[in-house]
C-alpha positions as CSV (number, residue, x, y, z in Angstrom):
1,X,20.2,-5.0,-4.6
2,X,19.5,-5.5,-1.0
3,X,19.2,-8.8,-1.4
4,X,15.9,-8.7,-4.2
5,X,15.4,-10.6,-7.1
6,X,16.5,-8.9,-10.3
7,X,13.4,-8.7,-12.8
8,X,14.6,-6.7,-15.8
9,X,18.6,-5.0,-16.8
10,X,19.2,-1.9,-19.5
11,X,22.8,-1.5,-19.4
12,X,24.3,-0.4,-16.5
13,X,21.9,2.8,-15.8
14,X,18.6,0.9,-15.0
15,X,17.2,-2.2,-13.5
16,X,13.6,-3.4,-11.8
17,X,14.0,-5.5,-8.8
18,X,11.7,-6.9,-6.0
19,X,12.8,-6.9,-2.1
20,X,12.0,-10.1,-0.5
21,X,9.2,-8.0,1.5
22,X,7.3,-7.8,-1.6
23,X,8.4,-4.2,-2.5
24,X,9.4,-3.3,-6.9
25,X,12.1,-0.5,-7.1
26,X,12.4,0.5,-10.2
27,X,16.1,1.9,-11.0
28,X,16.3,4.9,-14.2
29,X,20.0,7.0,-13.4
30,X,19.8,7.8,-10.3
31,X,16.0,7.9,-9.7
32,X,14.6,4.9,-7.8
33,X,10.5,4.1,-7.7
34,X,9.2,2.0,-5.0
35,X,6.0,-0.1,-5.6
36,X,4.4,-2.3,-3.6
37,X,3.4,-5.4,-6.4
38,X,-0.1,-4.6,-6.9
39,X,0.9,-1.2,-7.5
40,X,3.3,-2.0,-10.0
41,X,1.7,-4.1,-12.3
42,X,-0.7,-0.7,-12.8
43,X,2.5,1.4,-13.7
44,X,3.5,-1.2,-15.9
45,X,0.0,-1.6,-17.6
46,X,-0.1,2.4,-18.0
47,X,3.7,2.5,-19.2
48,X,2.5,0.2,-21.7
49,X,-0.5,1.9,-22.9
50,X,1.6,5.4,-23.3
51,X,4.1,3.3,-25.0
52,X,1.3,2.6,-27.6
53,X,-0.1,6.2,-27.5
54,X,3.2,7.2,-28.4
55,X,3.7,5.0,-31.5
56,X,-0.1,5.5,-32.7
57,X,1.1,9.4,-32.8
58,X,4.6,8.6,-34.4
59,X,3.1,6.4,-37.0
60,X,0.2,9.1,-37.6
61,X,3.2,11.9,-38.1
62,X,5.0,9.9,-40.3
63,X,2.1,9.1,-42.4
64,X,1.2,12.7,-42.8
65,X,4.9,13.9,-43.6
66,X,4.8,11.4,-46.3
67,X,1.7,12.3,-47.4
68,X,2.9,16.1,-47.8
69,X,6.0,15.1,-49.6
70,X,3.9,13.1,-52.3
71,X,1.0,15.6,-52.6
């Protein structure tokens, strides 16, 4: 880790950490992101708005499957 401060873990094959110069990596198999803080907290605030985009759709999918199976 180079030294950073371990923010989040996922098993063995991801992690976010932040250097003591202020930089976020953030750690998926093999692919490291660098972010400097204030740019990071924007990823994060966009990863969790496509997160909720993504349920909104699921949910709207599974509503209208089960509305085709009872109609």
């Amino acid at each position: 880790m180079n030294g950073g401060f371990e923010l989040a873990k996922a098993g063995e094959l991801a992690n976010i950490y932040r250097l003591p110069c202020g930089i976020v990596n953030v750690n998926i198999q093999g692919v490291t992101l660098h972010f400097s803080q204030e740019a990071f907290l924007l990823f994060s605030a966009m990863v969790r708005s496509a997160n909720s985009s993504l349920m909104d759709i699921e949910l709207k999918e599974l509503l209208e499957r089960g509305g085709a199976e009872h109609g």
